[in-house]
C-alpha positions as CSV (number, residue, x, y, z in Angstrom):
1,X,275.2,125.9,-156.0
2,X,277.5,129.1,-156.0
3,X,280.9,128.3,-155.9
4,X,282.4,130.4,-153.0
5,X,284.8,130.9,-150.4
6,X,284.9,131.0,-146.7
7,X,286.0,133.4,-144.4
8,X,288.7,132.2,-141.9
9,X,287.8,132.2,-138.1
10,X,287.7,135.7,-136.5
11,X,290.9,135.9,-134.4
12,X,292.7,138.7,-133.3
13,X,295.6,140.4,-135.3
14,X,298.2,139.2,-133.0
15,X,302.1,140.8,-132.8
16,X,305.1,138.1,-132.9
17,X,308.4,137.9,-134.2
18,X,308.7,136.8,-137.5
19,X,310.8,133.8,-138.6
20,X,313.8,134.3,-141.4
21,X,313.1,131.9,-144.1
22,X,316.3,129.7,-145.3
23,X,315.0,130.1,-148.6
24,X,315.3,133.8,-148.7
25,X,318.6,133.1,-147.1
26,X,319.9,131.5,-149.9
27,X,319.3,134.2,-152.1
28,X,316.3,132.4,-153.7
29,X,313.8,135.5,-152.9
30,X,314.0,138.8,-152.5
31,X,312.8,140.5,-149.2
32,X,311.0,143.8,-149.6
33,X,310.8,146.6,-146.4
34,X,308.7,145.6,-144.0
35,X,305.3,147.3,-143.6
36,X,302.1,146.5,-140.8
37,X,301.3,143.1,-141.8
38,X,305.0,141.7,-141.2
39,X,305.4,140.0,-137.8
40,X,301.4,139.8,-137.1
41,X,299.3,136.5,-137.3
42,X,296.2,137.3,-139.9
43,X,293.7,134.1,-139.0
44,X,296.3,131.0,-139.3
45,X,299.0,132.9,-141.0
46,X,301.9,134.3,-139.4
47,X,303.3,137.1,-142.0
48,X,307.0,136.2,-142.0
49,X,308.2,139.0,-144.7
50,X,307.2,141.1,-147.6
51,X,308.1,139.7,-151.0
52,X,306.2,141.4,-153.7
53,X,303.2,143.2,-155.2
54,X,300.0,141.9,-156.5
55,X,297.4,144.1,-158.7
56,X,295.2,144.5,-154.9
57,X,297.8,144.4,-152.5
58,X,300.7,143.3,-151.0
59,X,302.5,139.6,-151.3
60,X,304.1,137.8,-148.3
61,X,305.5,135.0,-146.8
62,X,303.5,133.2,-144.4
63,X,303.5,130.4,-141.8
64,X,300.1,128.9,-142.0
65,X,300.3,127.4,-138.4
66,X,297.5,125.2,-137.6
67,X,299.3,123.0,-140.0
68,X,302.6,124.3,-140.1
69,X,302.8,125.1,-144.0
70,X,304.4,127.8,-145.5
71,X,302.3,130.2,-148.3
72,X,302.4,133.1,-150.5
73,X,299.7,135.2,-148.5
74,X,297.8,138.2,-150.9
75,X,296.5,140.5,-148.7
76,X,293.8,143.0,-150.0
77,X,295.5,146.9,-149.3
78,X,293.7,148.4,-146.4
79,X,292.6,150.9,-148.3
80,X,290.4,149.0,-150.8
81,X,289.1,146.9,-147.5
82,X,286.6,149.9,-146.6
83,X,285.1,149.1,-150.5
84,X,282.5,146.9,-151.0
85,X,283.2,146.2,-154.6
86,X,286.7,145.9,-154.4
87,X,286.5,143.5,-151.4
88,X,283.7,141.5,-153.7
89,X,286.2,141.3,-157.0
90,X,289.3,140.4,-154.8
91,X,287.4,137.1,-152.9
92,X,285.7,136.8,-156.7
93,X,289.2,136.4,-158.2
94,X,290.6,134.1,-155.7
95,X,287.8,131.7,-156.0
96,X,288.5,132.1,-159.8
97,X,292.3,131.3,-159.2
98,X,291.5,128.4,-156.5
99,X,289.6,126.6,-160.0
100,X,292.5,126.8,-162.1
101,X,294.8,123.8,-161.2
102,X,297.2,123.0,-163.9
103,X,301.1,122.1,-162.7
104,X,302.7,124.9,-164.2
105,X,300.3,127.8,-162.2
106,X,300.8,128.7,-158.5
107,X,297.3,126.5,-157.2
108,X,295.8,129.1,-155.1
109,X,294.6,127.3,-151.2
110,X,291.7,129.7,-149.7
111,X,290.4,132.8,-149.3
112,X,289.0,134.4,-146.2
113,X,288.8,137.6,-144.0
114,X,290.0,138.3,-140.6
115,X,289.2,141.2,-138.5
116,X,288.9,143.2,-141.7
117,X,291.9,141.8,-143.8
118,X,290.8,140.0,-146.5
119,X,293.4,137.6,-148.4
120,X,293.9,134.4,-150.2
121,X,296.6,132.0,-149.4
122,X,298.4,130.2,-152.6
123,X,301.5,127.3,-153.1
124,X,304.9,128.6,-151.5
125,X,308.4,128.4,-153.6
126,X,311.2,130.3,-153.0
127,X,311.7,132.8,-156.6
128,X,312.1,135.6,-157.6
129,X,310.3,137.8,-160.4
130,X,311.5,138.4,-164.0
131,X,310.6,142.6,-162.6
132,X,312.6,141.4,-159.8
133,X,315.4,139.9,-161.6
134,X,315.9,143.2,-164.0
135,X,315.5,145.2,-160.9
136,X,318.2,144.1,-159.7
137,X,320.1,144.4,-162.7
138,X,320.0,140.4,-163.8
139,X,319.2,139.2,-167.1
140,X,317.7,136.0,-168.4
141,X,320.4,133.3,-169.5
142,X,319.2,131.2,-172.6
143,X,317.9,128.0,-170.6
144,X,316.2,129.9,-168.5
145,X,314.9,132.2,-171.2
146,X,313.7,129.0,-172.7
147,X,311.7,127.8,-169.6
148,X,310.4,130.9,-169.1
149,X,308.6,130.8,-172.6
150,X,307.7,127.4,-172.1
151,X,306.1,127.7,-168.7
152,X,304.1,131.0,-170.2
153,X,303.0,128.8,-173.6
154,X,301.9,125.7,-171.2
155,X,299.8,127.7,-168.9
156,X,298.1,130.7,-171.0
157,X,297.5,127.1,-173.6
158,X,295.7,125.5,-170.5
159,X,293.9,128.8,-169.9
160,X,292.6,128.8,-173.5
161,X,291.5,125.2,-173.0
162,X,289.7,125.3,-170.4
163,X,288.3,128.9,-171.4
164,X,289.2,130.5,-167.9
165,X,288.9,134.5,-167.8
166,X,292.8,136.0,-166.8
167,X,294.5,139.1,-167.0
168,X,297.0,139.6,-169.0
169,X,300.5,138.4,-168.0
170,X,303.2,140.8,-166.3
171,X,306.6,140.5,-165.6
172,X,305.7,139.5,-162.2
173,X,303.9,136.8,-163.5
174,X,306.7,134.7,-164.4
175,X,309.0,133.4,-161.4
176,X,311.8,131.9,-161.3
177,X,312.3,129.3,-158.2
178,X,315.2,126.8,-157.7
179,X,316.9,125.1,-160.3
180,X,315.7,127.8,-162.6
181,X,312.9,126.1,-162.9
182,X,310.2,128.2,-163.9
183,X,306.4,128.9,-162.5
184,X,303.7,131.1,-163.4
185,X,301.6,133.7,-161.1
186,X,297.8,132.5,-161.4
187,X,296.5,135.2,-163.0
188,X,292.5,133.9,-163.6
189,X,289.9,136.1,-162.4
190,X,285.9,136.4,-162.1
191,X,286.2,139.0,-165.3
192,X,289.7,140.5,-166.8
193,X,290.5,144.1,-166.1
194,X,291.0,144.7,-169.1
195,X,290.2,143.4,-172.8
196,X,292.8,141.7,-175.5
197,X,293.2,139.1,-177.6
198,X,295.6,136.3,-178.6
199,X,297.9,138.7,-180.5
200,X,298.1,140.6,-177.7
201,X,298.8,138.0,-175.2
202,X,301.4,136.8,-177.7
203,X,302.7,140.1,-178.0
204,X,302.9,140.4,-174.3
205,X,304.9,137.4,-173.4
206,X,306.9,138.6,-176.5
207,X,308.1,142.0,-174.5
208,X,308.7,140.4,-171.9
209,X,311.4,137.8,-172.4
210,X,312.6,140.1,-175.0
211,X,312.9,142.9,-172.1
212,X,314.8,140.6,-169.8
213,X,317.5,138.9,-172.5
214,X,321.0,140.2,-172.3
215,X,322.4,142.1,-175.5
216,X,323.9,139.8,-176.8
217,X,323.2,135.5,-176.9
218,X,319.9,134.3,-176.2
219,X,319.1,133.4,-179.7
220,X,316.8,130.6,-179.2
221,X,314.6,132.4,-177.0
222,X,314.9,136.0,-178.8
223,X,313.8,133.9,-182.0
224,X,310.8,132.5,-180.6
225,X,310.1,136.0,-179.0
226,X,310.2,137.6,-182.2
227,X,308.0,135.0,-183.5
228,X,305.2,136.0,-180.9
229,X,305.8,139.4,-181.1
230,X,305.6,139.8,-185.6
231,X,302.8,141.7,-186.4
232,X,302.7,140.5,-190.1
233,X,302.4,137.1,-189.6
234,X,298.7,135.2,-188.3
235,X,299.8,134.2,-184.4
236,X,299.9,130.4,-183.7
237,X,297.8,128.8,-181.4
238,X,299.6,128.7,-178.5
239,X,299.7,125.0,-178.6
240,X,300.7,125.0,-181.9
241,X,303.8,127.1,-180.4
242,X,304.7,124.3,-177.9
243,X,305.3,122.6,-180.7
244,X,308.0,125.1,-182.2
245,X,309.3,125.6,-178.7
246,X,309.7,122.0,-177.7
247,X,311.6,121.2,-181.3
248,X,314.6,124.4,-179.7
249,X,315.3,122.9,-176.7
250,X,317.7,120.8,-176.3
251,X,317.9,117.1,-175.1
252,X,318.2,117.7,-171.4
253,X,316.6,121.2,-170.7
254,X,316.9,123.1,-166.9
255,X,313.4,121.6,-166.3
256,X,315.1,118.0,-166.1
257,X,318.3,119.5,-164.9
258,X,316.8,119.5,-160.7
259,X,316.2,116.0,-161.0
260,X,319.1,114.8,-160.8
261,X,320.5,113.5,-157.8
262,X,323.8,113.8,-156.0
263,X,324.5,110.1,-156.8
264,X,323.5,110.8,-160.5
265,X,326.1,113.6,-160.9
266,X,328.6,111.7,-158.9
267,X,328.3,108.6,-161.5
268,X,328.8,111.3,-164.1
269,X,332.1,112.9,-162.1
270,X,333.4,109.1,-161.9
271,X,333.0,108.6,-165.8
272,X,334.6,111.6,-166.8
273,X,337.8,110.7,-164.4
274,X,337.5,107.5,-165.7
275,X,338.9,108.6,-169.4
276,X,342.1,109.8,-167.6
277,X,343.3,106.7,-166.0
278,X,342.9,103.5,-168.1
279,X,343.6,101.2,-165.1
280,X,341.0,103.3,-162.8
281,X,338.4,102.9,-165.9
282,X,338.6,99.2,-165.6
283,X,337.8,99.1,-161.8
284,X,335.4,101.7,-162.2
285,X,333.3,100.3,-165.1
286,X,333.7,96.6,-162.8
287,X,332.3,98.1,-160.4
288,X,329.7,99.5,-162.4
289,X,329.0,96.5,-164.1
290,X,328.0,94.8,-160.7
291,X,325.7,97.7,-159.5
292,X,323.7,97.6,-162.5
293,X,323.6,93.8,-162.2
294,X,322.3,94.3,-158.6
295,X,320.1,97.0,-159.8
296,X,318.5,94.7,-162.6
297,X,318.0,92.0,-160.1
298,X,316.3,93.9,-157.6
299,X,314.0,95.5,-160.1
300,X,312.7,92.0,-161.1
301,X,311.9,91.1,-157.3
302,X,310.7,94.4,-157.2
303,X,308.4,93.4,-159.9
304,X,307.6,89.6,-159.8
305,X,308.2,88.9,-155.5
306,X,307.9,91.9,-154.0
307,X,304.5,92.2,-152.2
308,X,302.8,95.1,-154.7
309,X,300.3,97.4,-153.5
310,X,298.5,97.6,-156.9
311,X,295.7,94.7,-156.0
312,X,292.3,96.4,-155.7
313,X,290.7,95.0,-152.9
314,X,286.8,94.9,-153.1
315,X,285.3,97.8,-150.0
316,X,281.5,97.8,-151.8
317,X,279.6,96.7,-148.7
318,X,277.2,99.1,-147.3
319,X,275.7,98.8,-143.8
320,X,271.8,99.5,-143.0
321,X,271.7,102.3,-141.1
322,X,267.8,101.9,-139.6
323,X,265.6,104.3,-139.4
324,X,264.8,106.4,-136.0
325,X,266.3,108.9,-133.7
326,X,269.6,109.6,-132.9
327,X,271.2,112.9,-131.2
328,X,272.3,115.6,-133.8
329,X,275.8,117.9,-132.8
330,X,274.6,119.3,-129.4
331,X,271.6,117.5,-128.3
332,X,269.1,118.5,-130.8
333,X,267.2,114.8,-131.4
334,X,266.7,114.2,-135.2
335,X,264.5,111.6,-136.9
336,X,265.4,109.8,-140.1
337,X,264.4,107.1,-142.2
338,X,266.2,103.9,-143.1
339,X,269.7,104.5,-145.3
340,X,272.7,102.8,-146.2
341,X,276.0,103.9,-146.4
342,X,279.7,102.9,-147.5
343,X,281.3,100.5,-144.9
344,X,284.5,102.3,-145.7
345,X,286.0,105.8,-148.0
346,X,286.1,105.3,-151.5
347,X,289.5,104.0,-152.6
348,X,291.8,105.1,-154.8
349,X,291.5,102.0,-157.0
350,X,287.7,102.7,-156.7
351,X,288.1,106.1,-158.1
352,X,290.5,104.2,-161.1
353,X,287.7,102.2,-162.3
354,X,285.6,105.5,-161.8
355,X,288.0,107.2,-164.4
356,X,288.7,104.4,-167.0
357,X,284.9,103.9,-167.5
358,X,285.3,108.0,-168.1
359,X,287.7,107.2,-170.8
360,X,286.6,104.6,-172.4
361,X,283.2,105.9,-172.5
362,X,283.3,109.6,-173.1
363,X,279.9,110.2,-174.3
364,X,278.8,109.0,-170.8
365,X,280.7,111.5,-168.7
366,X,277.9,114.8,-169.2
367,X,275.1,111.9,-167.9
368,X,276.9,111.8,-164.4
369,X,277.6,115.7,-164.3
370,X,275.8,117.9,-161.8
371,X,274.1,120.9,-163.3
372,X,275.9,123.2,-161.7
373,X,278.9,121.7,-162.9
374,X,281.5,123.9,-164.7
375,X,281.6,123.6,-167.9
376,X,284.6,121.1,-169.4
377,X,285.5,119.9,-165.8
378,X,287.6,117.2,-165.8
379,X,287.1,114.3,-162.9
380,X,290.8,113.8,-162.5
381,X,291.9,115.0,-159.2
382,X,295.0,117.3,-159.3
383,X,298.2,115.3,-159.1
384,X,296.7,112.1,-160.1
385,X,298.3,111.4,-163.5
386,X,301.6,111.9,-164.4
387,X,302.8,114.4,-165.7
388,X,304.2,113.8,-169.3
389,X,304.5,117.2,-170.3
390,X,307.8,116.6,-168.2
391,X,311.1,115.0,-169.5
392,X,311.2,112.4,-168.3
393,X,306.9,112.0,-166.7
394,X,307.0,113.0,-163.4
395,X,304.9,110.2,-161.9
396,X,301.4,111.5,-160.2
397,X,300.2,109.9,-157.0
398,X,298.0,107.0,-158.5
399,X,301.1,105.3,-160.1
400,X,303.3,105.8,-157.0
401,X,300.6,104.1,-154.7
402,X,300.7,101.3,-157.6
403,X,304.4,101.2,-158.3
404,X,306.2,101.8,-155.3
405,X,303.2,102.2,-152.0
406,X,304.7,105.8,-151.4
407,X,303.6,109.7,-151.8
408,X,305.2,113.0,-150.4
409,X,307.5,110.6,-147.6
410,X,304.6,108.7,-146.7
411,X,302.9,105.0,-147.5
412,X,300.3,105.1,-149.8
413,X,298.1,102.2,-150.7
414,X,295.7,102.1,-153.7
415,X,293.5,100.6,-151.1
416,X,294.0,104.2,-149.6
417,X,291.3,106.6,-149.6
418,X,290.9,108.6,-152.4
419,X,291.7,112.7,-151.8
420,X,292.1,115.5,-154.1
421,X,288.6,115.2,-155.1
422,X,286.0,118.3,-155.1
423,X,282.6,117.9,-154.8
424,X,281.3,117.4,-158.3
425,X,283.7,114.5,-158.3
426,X,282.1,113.0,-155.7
427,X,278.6,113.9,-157.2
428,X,279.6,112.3,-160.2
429,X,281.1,109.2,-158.5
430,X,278.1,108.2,-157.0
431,X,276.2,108.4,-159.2
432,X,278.0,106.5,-161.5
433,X,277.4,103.7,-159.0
434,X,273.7,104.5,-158.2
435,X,273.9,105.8,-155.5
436,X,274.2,109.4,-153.8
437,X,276.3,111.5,-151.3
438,X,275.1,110.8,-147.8
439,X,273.3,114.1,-146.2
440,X,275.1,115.8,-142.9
441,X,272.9,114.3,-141.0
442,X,273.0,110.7,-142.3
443,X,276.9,110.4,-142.0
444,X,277.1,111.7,-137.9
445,X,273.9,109.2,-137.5
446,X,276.3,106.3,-139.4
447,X,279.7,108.1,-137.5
448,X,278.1,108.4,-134.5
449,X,275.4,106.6,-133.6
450,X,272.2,107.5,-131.5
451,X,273.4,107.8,-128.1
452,X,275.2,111.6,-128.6
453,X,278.8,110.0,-128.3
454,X,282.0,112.1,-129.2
455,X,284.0,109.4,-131.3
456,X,283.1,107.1,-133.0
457,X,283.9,104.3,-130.4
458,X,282.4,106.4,-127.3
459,X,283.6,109.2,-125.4
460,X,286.8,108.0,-124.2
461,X,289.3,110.3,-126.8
462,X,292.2,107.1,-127.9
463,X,294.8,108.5,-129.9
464,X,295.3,105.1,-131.4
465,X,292.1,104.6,-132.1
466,X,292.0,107.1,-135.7
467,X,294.9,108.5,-138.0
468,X,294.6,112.1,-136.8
469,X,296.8,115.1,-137.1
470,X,297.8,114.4,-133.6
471,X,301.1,113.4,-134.6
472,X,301.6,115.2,-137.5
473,X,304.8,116.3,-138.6
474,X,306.7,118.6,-141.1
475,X,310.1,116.4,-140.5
476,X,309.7,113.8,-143.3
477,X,311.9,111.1,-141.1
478,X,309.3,112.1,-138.2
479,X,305.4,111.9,-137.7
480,X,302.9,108.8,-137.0
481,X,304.1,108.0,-133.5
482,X,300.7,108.0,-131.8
483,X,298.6,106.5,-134.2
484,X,301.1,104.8,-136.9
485,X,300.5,106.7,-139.9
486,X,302.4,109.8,-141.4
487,X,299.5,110.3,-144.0
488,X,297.0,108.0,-145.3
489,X,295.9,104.6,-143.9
490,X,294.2,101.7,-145.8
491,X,290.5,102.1,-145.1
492,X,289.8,99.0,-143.2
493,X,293.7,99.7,-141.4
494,X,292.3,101.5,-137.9
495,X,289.9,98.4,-136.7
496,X,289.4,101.0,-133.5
497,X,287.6,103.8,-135.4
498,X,284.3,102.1,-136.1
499,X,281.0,103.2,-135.3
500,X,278.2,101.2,-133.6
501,X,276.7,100.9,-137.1
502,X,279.4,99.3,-138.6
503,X,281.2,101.8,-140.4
504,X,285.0,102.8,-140.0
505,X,286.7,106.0,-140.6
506,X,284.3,108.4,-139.0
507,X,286.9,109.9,-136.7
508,X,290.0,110.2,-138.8
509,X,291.9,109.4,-141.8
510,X,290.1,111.9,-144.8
511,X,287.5,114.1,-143.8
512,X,284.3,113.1,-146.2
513,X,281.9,115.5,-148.9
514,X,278.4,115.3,-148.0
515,X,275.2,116.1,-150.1
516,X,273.9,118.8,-147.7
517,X,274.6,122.3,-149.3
518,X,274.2,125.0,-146.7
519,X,274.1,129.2,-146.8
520,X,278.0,130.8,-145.6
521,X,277.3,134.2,-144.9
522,X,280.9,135.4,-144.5
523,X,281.6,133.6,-147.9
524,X,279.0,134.8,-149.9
525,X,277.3,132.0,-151.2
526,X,276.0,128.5,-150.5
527,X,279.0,125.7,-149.7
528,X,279.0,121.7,-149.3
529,X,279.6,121.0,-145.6
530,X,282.3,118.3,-144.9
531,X,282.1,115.7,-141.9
532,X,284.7,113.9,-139.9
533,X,288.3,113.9,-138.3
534,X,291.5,113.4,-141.0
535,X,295.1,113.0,-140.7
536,X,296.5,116.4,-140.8
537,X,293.9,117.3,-137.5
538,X,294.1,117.2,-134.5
539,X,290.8,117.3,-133.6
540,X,288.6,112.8,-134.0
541,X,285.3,114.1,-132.8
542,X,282.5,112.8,-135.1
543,X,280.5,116.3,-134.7
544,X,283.5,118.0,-136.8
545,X,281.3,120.5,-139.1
546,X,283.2,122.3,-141.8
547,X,282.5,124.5,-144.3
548,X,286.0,125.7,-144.8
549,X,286.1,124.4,-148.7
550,X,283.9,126.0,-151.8
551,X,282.4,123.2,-154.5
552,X,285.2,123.2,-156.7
553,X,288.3,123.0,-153.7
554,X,290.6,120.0,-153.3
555,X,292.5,118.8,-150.6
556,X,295.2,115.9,-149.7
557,X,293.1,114.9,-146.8
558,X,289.2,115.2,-148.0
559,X,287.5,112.3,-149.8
560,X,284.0,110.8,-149.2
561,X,281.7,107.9,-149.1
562,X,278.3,107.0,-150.7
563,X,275.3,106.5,-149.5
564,X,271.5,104.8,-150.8
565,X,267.9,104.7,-150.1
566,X,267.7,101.1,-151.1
567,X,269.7,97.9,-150.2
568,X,273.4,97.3,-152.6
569,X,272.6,94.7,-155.2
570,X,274.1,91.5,-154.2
């Protein structure tokens, strides 16, 4: 199976009026002349404003409006469209980039093609450039100097790693977003454009932190630039140069610095005012004294009374789908034999016991592998564990559904479905149980039934009936009113969405992988096809048909089921 990626829907190149962005407003990003692209819609994306180059075309910010999120939006120059290898290596590259997830790189979204514009759409953050900084006449300060280096150790270390092909870095590679805090440009690709080796790369980063530091100050960084850059000395591994890196920064370092709070720096204020005036010291630290007293007791309740979302509960039934006709999409009748299938979507506590027989048994993990699998692949989903390269860890979504029943402004259960997964985790997954991914045409027959009926309960459309993206909402105090969830639900929450066989979730809540691997012409290759309604679309009907993601592609609302030939074990 080819990992590839799809072309977006044909739609006309449409003219509107672009909207300002507050970020740029701020002074966070720097807004380049407009050209043709700016103020048009290109498939889902409305092209708000020009804000850099790539190596193949333009950069912009975009609106992606059929779910109201905003982009980075690479847009192949019109006149390498009318080439068929440069159109091939540009889609090559982005499906390169969409495979390298690491928290440090821009994660790249999708790739597609519309009305000849081909483009891939990546993670939006207002920044700026280190080229765009000395542009405009700016230099680095030390802390930011600092996290610059770091960011480009972590990321070109992860790239060595996981031996993924990238260019070499530029000084539009490293950006600079709020906080200071520092990303880096995904620069994998199908085949680098040109050759070089781990001197080089060293040397690279070397030139240019070295070419953005002031005259004068900067030492830490300018050191550790120097280091990359000597030619007489055998170059570190660049893991080996985390090491050096992390033992120069200081205690709290400007990638902690955005985490605190305006309550945390008005504690701090309070303190400081606190060594002027004896007698306001005494109430102050009083005071203090009783909120961290109140803070100790609610972090016990929290942890011994407070109902926790951590307990597992069991979802392993399967119901017999029997065998027979049912009616397939449009009409077309379709015979089957006799399957089962998951009652409910895997959980996230499922896939936890999924990934700790992983660890504790790493000799078993190539045994569950497809065979198309890439090669060192983890099955972790992206934003699952925390992330301790942080100080302090930034917890990932598994320990907030555990600790605290929340993610991104919404509940989150561990009874939850699980999402971020690609295919091959899924593949993998069942397996490991003994089981398989249901075909296409197994899960609308389990979804749907065999009387041709839109929904999963019948053809009456009930809003309250699945968690859809009908009420979805960017607000984060808004969104859930029709069918009372923001995000996620517990599998077995929406007692409506259930299908004549018995199994729930058909119509909403995560869209689901499936085993059946179908031909895309406008992406190139062969792509899974996904089934069902989820909570960021609008759309519950249990004919939904996409092949919008390649093999390898995650996304917050896709998980899946499992399916068997042969009865569960009691």
């Amino acid at each position: 199976m080819k990992p590839s990626v799809k072309a977006a829907p044909r739609a006309a190149v449409a003219q509107t009026s672009p909207k300002p962005a507050a970020a740029a407003a701020a002074g966070l990003e720097i807004e380049l002349p407009p050209d043709d692209f700016v103020g048009k819609t290109i498939g889902n994306y409305l092209i708000e404003a020009r804000i850099g180059k790539g190596p193949m075309g333009a950069i912009y910010r975009a609106n992606q409006t059929n779910i109201n999120r905003r982009v980075r939006f690479y847009a192949l120059d019109p006149v390498l469209a009318g080439e068929p290898a440069a159109v091939g290596r540009f889609l090559a590259n982005a499906s390169a980039k969409a495979k390298a997830a690491n928290p440090v790189v821009i994660s790249v979204y999708e790739a597609g093609e519309s009305d000849g514009v081909y483009f891939y759409s990546c993670e939006y953050l207002p920044c700026r450039s280190i080229a765009q900084l000395r542009e405009s006449g700016g230099t680095l300060d030390e802390p930011t100097a600092m996290a610059s280096i770091k960011a480009a150790a972590e990321a070109l270390d992860f790239f060595a790693r996981e031996k993924i092909p990238h260019d070499l870095l530029t000084e539009n590679g490293l950006l600079i977003g709020p906080s200071k805090r520092v990303r880096m440009a995904n620069i994998a690709c199908e085949t680098p454009s040109e050759a070089f080796d781990h001197a080089a790369e060293m040397a690279r980063v070397a030139e240019i932190i070295l070419g953005a530091l002031p005259a004068s100050g900067a030492d830490k960084p300018r050191d550790l630039a120097k280091m990359l850059a000597d030619p007489n000395s055998q170059p570190p591994s660049w893991a080996a140069f985390l090491q050096t890196v992390a033992a120069c920064q200081p205690k709290i370092v400007i990638a902690d610095a955005y985490k605190l709070d305006a309550q945390e720096r008005a504690a701090i204020r309070v303190v400081e005012e606190s060594k002027r005036s004896m007698k306001r010291g005494m109430i102050i630290n009083t005071v203090v004294s009783l909120v961290l007293l109140a803070a100790a007791l609610l972090a016990i309740w929290f942890s011994f009374f407070r109902p926790s979302s951590s307990a597992v509960r069991k979802f392993d039934k399967m119901v017999e789908i029997p065998p027979g006709e049912f009616i397939y999409q449009d009409g077309k009748k379709i015979n089957i034999p006799r399957f089962y299938i998951d009652e409910y979507e895997v959980t996230l506590g499922q896939y936890a016991e999924f990934l700790a027989f992983l660890e504790q048994n790493p000799n078993e993990a190539s045994k569950l592998d497809h065979k198309e699998q890439p090669k060192g692949k983890s099955h972790v989903p992206v934003g699952w564990a925390d992330m301790k390269e942080l100080s302090p860890p930034m917890p990932g979504y598994y320990t907030r559904a555990k600790r605290w029943g929340k993610y991104q402004e919404a509940a989150l259960d561990v009874n939850s479905p699980v999402f971020g997964v690609d295919w091959f985790d899924a593949y993998a997954y069942a397996k490991w149980k003994g089981r398989r991914l249901p075909t296409e045409e197994e899960w609308e027959k389990a979804a749907r039934g065999t009387d041709g009926r839109k929904f999963s309960w019948g053809d009456n459309e009930d809003p309250t009936r699945s968690n859809t993206g009908l009420d979805i909402n960017p607000n984060p105090k808004k969104g859930g009113e029709k069918d009372g969830f923001k995000r996620w639900n517990t599998v077995d929450a929406k007692k409506g969405d259930k299908s004549p066989f018995g199994m729930f979730g058909g119509s909403g809540n995560v869209s689901e992988w499936t085993s059946t691997i179908v031909d895309c012409p406008e992406a190139g290759g062969k792509v899974p096809v996904i089934r069902g309604g989820n909570w960021k679309n609008p759309d519950p009907s249990v004919t939904r048909r996409v092949l919008k993601l390649m093999d390898l592609q995650q996304d917050d609302a896709l998980g899946f089921r499992t399916a068997s030939d042969s009865p569960p074990t009691k």
